[in-house]
C-alpha positions in Angstrom: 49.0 75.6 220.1 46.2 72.9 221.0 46.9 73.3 224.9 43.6 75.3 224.6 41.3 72.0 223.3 43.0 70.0 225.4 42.5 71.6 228.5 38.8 71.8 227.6 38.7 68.2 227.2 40.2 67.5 230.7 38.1 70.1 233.1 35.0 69.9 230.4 34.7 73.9 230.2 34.4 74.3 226.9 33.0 78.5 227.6 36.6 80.1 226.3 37.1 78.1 222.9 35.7 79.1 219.8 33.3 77.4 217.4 36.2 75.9 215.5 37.5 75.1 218.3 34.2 73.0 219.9 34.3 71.6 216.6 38.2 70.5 217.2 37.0 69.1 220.4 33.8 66.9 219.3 36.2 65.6 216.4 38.9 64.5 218.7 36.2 63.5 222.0 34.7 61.0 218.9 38.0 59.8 217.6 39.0 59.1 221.0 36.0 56.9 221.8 36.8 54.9 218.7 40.4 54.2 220.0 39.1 52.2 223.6 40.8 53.9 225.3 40.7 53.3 229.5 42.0 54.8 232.3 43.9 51.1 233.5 45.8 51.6 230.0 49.4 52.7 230.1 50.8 55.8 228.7 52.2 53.5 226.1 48.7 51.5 225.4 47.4 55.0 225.1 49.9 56.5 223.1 49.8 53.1 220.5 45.9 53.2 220.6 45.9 57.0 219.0 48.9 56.0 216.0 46.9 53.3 215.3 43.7 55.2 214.8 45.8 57.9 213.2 47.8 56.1 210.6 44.9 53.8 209.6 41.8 56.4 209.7 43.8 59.3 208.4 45.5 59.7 205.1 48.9 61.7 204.0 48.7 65.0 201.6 51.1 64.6 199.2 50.6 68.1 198.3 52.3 70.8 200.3 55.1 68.9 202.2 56.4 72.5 204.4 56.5 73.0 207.9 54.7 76.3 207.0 51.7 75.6 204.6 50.7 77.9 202.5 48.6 76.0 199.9 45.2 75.1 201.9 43.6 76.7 205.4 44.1 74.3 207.9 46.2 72.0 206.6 48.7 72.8 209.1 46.5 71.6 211.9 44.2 69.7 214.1 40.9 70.8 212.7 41.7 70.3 208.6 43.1 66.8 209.8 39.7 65.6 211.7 37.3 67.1 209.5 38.9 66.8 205.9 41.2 63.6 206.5 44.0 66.0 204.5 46.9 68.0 205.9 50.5 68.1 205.8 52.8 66.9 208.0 52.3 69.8 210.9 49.0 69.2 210.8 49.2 65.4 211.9 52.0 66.5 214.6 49.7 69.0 216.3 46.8 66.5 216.2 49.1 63.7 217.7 50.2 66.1 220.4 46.4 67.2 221.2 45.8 63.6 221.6 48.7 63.3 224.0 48.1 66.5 226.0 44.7 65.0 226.2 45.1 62.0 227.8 48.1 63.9 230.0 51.0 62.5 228.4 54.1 64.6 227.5 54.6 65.7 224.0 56.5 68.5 221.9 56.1 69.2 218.2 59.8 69.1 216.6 60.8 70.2 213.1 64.0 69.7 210.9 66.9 71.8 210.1 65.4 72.8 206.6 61.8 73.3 207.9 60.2 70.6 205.4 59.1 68.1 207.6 57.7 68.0 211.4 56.9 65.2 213.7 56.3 64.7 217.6 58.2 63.9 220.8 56.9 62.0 223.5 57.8 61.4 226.7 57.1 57.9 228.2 58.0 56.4 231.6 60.5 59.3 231.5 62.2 58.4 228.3 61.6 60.7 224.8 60.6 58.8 221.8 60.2 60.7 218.3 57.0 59.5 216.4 56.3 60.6 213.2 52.5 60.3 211.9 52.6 61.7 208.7 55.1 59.3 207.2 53.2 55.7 208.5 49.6 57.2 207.6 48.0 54.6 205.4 50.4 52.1 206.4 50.3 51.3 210.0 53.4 48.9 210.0 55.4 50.9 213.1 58.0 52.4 210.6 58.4 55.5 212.1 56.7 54.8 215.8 59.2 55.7 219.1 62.2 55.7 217.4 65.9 57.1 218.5 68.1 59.9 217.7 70.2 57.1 215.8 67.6 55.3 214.1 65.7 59.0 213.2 68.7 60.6 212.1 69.2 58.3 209.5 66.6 60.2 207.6 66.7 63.7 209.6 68.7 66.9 210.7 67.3 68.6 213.6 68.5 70.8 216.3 70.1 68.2 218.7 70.8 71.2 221.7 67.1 72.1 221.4 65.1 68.9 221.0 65.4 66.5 224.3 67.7 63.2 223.4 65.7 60.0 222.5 67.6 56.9 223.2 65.5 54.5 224.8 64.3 51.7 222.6 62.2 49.8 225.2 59.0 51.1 223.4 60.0 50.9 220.1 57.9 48.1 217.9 61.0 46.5 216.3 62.7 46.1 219.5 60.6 44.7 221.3 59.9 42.4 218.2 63.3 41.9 217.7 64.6 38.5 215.8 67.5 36.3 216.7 69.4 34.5 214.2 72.8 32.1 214.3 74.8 33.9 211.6 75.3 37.0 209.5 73.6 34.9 207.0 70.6 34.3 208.7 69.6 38.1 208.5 68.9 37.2 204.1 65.5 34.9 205.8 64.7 37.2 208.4 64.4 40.2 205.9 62.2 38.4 203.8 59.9 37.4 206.5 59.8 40.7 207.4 58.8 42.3 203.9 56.3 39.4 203.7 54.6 40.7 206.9 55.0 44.3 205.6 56.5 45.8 208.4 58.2 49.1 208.7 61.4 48.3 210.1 63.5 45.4 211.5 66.1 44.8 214.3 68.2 41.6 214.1 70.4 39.8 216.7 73.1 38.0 215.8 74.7 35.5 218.3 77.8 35.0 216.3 80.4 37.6 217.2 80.4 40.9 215.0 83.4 42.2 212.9 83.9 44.5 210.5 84.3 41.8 208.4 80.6 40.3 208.9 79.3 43.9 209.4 80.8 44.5 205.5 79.0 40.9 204.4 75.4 41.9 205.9 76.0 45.6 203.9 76.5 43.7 200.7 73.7 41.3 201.5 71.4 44.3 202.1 72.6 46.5 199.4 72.1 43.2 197.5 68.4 43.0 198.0 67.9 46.4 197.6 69.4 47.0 194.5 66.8 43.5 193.3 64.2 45.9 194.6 64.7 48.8 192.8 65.2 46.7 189.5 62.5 44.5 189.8 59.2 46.3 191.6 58.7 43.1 193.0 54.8 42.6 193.9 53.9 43.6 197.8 57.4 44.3 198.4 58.8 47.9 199.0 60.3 50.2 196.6 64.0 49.9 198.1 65.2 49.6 201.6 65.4 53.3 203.2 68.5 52.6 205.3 70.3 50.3 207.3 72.5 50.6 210.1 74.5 49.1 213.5 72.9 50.3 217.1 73.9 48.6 220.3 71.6 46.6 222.2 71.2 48.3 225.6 70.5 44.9 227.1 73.9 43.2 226.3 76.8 44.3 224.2 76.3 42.8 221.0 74.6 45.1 218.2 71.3 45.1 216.5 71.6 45.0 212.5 68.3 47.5 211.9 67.1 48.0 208.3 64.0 50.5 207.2 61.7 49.4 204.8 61.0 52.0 202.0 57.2 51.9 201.0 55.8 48.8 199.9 53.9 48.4 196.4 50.5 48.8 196.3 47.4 50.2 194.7 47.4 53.3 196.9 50.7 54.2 195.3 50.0 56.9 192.5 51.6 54.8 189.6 49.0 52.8 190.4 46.5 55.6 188.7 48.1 56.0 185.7 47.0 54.7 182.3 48.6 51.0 181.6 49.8 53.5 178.3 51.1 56.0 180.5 53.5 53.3 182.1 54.4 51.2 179.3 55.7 54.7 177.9 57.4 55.6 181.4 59.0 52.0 181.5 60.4 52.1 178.0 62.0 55.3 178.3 63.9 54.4 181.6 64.7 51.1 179.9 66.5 53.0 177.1 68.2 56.1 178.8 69.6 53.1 181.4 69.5 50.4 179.3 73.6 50.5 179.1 73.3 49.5 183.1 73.1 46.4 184.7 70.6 45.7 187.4 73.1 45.3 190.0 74.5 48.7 188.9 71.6 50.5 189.4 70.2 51.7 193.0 73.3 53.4 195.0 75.3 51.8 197.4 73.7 52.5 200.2 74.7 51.4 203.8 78.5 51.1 205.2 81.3 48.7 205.5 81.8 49.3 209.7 79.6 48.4 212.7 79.2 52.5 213.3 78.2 53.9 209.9 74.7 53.8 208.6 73.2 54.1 205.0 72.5 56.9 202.9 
């Protein structure tokens, strides 16, 4: 619980919290001066101002990736994150919501099914959008900011009957920077721009008619790419694509092709730290134990031939 801190903050009584506590609060008072925040901001300025700070001030621990921690003391909340920059994925949810509760804005800590990961729900303009911290800290590229039931649970199982429903995309970063092209084929360029810009995720509108047909040629195109991904570690692009599926567009009828960049190559990756020995041995003995592959063998078929499925 952070209600404690947060309430502090608002009516500036700080005479019931401890000394961890006070320290909570002067960590999270300075952050928030760093993030400009103003009272003529909306609750969606507010709520972007605090990921940004988060995900590009704040860095993931790879270590202990439970709901429950039980590797490191305070890793699992508000005070390890601010004052050692290191904390599972609990940790950055309660922080996120003590930034919310902060500035008054709506916002519930939720958890998966197998209780290995945790993330946030916030309400906004009376719509709930899930954020998840943890997973864009380091990258700032929107991957994982106000997203859906549909686009989440292409990566998560939660409880559905007690987490409120998220289904609004007005807030969400690829919506509202969402790209038009003529024909199926045009989502081959706009997928490249994308990776090329490094973002997290990427709706496309296509003004040709879908079919289950086209809907089967942009999984192959996709599955395409990512399978050229996985095979060739291209430089400053991403691993593989996460997933890709079909949502509707709640402003017309057509549907939005969304794809989810995996995370992109670079020298924060830990390959990166290992002896140019180290990978030349790694690389040669995945070259022999798959060497009676193909490239376009390797990688999964992810994604799915109809307008409703979604990929792996």
């Amino acid at each position: 619980p952070t209600t404690e801190i947060s309430d502090a903050y608002k009516s500036g009584d700080t005479s019931e919290l401890t000394d961890k506590q006070k320290e909570t609060l002067d960590m999270a008072s300075a952050a928030l001066q760093e993030m400009n925040i103003t009272d003529d901001m909306t609750d969606f300025e507010k709520e972007k101002a605090v990921y940004d700070w988060m995900t590009t001030s704040l860095q993931q621990d790879r270590g202990a990736l439970t709901v429950i921690p039980s590797t490191q003391e305070d890793c699992d909340n508000p005070y390890g994150v601010l004052k050692y920059h290191n904390a599972v994925c609990v940790g950055y949810a309660t922080t996120f919501r003590m930034f919310m509760q902060m500035l008054d804005i709506e916002c519930m800590v939720a958890h998966n099914t197998e209780k290995w990961h945790s993330w946030d729900l916030v309400k906004l303009d009376g719509d709930w959008y899930i954020t998840d911290i943890y997973s864009d800290a380091g990258n700032n590229n929107y991957a994982h900011f106000n997203m859906t039931d549909a686009m989440w649970g292409q990566q998560q199982n939660w409880d559905h009957d007690y987490f409120p429903a998220a289904n609004s995309l007005k807030y969400n970063m690829a919506y509202r920077n969402k790209v038009e092209v003529d024909d199926i084929y045009g989502i081959v360029t706009a997928m490249r721009e994308a990776m090329d810009k490094q973002e997290g995720s990427l709706m496309i509108s296509i003004k040709e008619e879908n079919t289950d047909e086209k809907a089967q040629i942009a999984n192959t195109i996709t599955t395409t790419i990512d399978n050229a991904l996985m095979a060739g570690g291209y430089k400053d692009m991403p691993y593989c694509l996460n997933t890709w599926n079909w949502i509707q567009d709640p402003e017309d009828d057509r549907y939005l092709f969304c794809v989810y960049m995996g995370e992109y190559n670079s020298d924060q990756n830990a390959s990166a730290n290992l002896p140019e020995e180290e990978m030349q041995k790694i690389q040669e003995m995945v070259n022999k134990a798959f060497e009676d592959l193909t490239p376009s063998g390797m990688g999964g078929m992810e994604g799915s031939g109809g307008m409703e499925g979604s990929g792996g």
